[in-house]
PDB file of N, CA, C, O and CB in Angstrom:
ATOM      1  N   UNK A   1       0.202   9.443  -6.724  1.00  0.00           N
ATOM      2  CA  UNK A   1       1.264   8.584  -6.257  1.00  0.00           C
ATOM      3  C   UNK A   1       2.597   9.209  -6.629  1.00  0.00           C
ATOM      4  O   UNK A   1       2.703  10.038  -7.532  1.00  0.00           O
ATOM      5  CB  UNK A   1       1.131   7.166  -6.844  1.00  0.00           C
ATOM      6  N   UNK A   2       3.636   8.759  -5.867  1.00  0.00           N
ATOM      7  CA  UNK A   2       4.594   9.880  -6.145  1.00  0.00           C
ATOM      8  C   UNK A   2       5.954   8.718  -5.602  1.00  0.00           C
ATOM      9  O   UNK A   2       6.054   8.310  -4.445  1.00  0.00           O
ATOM     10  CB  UNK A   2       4.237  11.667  -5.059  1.00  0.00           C
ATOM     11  N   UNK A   3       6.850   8.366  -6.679  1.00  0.00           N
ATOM     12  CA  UNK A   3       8.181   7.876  -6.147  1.00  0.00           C
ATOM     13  C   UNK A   3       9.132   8.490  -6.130  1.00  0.00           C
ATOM     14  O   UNK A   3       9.173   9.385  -6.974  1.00  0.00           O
ATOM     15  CB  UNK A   3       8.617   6.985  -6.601  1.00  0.00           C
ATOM     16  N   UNK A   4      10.428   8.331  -5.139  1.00  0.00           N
ATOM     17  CA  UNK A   4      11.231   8.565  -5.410  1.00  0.00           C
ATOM     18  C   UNK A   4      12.291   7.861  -5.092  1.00  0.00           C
ATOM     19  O   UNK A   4      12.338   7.440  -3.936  1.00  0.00           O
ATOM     20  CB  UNK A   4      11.182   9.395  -5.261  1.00  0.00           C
ATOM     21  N   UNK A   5      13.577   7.500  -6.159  1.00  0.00           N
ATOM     22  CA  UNK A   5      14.660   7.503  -6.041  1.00  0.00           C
ATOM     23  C   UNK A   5      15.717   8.156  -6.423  1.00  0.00           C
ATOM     24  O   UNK A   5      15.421   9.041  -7.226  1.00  0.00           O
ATOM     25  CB  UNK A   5      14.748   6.838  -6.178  1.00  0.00           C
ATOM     26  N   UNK A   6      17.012   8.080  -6.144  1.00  0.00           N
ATOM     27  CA  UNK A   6      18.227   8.675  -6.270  1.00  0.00           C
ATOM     28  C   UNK A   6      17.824  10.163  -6.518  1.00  0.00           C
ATOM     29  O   UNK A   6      17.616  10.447  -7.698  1.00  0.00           O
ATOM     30  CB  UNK A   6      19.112   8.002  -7.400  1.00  0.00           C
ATOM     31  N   UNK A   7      17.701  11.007  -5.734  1.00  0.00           N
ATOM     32  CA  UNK A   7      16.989  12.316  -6.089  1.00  0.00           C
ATOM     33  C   UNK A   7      16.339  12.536  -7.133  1.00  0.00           C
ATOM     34  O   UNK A   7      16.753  13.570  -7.658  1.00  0.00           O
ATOM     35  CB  UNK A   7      17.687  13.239  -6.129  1.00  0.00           C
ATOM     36  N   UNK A   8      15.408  12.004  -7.773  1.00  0.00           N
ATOM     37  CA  UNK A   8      14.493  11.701  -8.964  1.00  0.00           C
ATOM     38  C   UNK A   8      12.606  11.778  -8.188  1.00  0.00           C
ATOM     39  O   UNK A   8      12.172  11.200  -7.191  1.00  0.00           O
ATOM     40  CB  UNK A   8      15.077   9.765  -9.687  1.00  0.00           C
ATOM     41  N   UNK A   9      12.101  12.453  -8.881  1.00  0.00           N
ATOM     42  CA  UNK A   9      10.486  12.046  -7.916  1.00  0.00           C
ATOM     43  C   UNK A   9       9.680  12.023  -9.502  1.00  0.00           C
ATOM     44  O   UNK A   9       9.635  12.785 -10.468  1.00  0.00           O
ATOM     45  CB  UNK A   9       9.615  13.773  -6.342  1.00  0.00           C
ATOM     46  N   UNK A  10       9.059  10.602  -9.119  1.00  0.00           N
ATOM     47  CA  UNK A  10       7.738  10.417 -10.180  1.00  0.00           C
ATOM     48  C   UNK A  10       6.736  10.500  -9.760  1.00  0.00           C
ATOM     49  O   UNK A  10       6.143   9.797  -8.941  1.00  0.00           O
ATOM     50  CB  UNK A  10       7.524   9.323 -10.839  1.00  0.00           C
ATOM     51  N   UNK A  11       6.357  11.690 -10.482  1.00  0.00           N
ATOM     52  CA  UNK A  11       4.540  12.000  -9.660  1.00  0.00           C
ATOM     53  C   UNK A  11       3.955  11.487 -10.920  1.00  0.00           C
ATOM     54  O   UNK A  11       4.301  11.753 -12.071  1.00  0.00           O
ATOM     55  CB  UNK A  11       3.806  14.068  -9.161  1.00  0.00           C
ATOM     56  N   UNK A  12       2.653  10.412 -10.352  1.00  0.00           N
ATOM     57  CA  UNK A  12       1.705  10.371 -11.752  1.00  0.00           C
ATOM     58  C   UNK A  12       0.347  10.929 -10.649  1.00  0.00           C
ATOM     59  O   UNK A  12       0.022  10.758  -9.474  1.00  0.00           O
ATOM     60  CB  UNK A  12       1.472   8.328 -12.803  1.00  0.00           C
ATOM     61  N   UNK A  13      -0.231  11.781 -12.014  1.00  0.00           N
ATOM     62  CA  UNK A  13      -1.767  11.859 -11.772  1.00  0.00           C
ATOM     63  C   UNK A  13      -2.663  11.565 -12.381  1.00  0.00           C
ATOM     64  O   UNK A  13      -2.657  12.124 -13.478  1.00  0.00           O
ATOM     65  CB  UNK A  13      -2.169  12.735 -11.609  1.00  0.00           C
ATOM     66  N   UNK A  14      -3.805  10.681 -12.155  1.00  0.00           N
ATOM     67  CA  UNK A  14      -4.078   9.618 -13.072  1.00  0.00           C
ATOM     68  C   UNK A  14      -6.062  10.656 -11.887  1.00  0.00           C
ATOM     69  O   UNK A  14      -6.373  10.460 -10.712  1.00  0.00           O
ATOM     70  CB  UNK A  14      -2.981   7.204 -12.839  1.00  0.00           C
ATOM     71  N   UNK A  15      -6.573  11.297 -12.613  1.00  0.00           N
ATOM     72  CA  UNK A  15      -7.448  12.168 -12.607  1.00  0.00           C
ATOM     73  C   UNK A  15      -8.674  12.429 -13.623  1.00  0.00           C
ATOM     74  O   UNK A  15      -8.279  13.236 -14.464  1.00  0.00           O
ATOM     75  CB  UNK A  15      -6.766  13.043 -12.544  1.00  0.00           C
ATOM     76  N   UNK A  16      -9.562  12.179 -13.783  1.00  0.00           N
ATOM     77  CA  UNK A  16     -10.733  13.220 -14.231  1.00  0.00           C
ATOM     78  C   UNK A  16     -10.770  14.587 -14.144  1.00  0.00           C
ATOM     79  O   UNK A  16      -9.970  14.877 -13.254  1.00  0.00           O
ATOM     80  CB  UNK A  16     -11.788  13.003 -13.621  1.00  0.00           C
ATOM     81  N   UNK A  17     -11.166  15.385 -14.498  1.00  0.00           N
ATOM     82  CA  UNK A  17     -11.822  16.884 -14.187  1.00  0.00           C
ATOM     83  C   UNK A  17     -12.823  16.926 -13.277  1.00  0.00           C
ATOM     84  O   UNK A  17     -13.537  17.916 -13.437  1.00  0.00           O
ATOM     85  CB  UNK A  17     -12.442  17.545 -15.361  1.00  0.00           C
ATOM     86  N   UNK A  18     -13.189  16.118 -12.249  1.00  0.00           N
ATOM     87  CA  UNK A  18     -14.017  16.046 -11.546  1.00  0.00           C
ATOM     88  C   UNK A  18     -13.581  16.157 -10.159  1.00  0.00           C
ATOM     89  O   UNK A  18     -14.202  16.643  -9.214  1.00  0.00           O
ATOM     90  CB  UNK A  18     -14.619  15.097 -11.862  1.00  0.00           C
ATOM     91  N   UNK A  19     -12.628  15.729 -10.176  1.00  0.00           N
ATOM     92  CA  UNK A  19     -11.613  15.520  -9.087  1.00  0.00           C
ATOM     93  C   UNK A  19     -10.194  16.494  -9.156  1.00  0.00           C
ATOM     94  O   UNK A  19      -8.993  16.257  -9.033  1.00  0.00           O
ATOM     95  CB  UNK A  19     -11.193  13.934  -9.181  1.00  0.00           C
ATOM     96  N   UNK A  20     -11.150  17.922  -9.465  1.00  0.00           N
ATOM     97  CA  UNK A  20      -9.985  19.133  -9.631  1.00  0.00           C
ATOM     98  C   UNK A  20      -8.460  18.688  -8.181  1.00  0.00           C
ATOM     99  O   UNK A  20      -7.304  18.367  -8.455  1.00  0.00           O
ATOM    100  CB  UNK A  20     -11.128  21.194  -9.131  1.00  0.00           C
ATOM    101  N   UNK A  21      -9.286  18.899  -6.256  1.00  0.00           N
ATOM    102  CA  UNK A  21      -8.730  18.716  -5.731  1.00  0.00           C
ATOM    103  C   UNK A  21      -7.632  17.594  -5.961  1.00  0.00           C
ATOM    104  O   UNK A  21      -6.484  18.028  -6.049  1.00  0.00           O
ATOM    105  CB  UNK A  21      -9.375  18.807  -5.061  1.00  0.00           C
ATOM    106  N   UNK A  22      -7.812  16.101  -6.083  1.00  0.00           N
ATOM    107  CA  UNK A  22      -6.280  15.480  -6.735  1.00  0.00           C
ATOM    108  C   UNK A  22      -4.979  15.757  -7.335  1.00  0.00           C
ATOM    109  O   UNK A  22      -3.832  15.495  -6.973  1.00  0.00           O
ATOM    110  CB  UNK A  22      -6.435  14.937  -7.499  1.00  0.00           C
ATOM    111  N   UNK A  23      -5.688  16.638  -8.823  1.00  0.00           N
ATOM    112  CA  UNK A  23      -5.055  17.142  -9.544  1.00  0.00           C
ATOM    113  C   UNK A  23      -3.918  18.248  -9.173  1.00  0.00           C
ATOM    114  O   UNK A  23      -2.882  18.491  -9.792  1.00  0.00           O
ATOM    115  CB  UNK A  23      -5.884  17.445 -10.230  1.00  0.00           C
ATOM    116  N   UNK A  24      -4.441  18.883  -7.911  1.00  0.00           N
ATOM    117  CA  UNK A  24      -4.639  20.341  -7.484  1.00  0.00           C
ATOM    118  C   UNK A  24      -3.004  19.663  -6.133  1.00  0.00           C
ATOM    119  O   UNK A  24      -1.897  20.109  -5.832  1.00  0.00           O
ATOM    120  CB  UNK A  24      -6.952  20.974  -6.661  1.00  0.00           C
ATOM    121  N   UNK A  25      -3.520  18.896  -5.895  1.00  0.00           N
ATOM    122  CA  UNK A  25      -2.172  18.423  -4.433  1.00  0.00           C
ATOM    123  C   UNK A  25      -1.046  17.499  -5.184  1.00  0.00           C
ATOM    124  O   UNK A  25      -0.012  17.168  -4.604  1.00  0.00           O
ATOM    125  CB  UNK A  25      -3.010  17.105  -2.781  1.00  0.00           C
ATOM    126  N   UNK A  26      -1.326  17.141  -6.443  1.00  0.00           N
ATOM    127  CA  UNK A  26      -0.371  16.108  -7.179  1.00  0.00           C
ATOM    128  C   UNK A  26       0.435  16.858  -7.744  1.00  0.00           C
ATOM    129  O   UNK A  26       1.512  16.425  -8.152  1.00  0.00           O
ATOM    130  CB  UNK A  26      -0.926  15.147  -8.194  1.00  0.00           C
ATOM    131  N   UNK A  27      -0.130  18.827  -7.951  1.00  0.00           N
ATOM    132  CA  UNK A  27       0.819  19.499  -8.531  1.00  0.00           C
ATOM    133  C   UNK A  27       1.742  20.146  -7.834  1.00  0.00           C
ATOM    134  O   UNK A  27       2.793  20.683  -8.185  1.00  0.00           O
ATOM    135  CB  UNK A  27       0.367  20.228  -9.235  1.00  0.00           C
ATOM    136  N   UNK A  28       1.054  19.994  -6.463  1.00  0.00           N
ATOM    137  CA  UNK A  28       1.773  20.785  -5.106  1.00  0.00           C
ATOM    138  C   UNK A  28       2.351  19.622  -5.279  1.00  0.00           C
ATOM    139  O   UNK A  28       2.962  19.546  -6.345  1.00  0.00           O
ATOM    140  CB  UNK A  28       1.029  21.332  -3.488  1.00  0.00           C
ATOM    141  N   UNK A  29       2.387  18.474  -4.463  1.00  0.00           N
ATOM    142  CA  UNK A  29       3.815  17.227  -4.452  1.00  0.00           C
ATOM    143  C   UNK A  29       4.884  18.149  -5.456  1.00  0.00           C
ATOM    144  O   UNK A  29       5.775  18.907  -5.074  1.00  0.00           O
ATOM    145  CB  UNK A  29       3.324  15.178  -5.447  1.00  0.00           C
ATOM    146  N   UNK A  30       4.472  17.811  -6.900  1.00  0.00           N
ATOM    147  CA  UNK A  30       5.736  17.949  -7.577  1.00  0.00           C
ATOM    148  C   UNK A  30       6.207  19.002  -7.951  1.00  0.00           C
ATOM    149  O   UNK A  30       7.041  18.832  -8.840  1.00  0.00           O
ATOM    150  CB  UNK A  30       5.814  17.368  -8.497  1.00  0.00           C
ATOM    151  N   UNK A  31       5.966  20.552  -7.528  1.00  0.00           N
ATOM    152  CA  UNK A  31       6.355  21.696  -6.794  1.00  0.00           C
ATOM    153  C   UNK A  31       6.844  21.566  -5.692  1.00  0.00           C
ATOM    154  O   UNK A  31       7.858  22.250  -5.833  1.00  0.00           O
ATOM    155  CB  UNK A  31       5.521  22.456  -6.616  1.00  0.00           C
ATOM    156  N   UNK A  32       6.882  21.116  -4.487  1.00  0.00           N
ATOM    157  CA  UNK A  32       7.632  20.842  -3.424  1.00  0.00           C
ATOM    158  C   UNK A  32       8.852  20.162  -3.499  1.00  0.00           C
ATOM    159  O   UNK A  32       9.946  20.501  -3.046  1.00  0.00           O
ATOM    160  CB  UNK A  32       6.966  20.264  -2.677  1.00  0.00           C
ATOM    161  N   UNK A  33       8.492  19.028  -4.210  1.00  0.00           N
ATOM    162  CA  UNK A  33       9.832  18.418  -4.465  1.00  0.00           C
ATOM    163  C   UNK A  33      10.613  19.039  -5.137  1.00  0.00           C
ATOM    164  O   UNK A  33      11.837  19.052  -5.004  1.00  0.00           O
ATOM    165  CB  UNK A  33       9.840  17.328  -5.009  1.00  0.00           C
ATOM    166  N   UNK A  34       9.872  19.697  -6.039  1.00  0.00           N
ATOM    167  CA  UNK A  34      10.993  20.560  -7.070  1.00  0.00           C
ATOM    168  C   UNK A  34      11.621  21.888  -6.166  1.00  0.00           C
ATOM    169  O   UNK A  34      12.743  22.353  -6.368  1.00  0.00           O
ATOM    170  CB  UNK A  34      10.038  21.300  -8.696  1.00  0.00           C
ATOM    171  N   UNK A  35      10.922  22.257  -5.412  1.00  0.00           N
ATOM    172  CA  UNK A  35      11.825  23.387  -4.187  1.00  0.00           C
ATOM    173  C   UNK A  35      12.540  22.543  -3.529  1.00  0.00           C
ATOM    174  O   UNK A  35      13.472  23.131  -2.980  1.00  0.00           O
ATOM    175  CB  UNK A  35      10.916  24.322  -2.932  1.00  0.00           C
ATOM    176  N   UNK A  36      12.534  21.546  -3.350  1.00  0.00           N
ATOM    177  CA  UNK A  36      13.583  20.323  -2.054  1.00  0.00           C
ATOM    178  C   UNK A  36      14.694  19.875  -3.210  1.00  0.00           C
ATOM    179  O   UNK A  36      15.255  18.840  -2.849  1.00  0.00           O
ATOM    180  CB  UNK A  36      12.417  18.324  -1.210  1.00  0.00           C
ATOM    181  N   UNK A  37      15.142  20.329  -4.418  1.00  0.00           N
ATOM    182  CA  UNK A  37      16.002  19.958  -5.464  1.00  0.00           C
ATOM    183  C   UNK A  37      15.625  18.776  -5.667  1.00  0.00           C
ATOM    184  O   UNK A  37      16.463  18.062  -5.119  1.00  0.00           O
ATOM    185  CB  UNK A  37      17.371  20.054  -5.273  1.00  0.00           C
ATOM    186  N   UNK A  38      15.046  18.312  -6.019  1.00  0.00           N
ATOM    187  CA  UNK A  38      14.549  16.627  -6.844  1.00  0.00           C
ATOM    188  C   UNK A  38      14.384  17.105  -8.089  1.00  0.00           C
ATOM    189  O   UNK A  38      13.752  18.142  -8.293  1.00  0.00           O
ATOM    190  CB  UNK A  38      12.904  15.691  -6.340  1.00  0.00           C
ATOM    191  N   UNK A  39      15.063  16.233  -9.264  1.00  0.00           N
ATOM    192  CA  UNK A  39      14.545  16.599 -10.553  1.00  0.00           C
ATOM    193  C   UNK A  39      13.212  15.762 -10.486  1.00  0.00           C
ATOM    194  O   UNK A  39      13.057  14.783  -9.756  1.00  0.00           O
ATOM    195  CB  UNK A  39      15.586  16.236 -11.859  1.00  0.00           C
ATOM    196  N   UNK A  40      12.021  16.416 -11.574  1.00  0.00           N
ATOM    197  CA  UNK A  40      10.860  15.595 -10.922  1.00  0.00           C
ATOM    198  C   UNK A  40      10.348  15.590 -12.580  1.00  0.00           C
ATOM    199  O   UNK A  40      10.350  16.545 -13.357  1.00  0.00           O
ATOM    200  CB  UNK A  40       9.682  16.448  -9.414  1.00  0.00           C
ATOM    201  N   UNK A  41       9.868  14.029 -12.856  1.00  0.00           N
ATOM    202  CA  UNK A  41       8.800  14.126 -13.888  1.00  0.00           C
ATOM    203  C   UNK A  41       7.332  13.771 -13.318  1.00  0.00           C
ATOM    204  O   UNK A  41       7.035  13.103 -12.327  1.00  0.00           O
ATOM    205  CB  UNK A  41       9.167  13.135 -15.086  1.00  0.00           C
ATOM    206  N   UNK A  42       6.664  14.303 -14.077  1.00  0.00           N
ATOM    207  CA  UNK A  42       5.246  14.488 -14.120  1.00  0.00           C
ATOM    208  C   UNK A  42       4.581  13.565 -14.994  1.00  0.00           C
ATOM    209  O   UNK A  42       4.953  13.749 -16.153  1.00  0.00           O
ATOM    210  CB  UNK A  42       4.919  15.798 -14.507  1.00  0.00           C
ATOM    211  N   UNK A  43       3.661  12.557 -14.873  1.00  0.00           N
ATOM    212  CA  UNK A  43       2.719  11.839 -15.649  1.00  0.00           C
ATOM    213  C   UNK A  43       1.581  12.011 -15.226  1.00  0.00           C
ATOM    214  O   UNK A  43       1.129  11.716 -14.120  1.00  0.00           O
ATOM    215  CB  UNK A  43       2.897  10.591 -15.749  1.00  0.00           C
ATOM    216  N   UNK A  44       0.784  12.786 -16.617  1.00  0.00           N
ATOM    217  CA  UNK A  44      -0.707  13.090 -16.757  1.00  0.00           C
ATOM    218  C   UNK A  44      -1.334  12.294 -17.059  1.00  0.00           C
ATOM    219  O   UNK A  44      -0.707  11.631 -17.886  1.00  0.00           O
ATOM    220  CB  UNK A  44      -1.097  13.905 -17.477  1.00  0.00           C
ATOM    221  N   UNK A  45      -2.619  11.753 -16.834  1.00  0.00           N
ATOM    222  CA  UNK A  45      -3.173  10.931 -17.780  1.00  0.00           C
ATOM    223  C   UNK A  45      -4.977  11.214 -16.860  1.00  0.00           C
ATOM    224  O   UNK A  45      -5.224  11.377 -15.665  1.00  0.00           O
ATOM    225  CB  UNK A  45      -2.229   9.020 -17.859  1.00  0.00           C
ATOM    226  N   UNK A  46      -5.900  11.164 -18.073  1.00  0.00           N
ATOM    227  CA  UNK A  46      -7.155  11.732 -17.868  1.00  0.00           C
ATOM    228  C   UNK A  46      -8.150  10.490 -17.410  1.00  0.00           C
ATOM    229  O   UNK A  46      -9.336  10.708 -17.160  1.00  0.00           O
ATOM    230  CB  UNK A  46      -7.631  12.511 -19.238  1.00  0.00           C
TER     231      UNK A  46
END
């Protein structure tokens, strides 16, 4: 899931190790955004 306001993006990835692919496009989101200038935080959680 991924919000954003005021040029801000909150990606959480809320994942197992089982489900590499999730993990794997939640890091692309918040790499993309971070090339589109969004400051972006990241929330991990297993």
């Amino acid at each position: 899931m991924s919000i954003i306001t005021d040029n801000k993006v909150l990606v959480n990835i809320c994942s197992g190790l089982k489900s590499k692919n999730k993990v794997t496009l939640g890091l692309l989101d918040a790499l993309t955004a971070e090339n589109e200038g969004h400051q972006v935080t990241l929330f991990l959680s297993i």
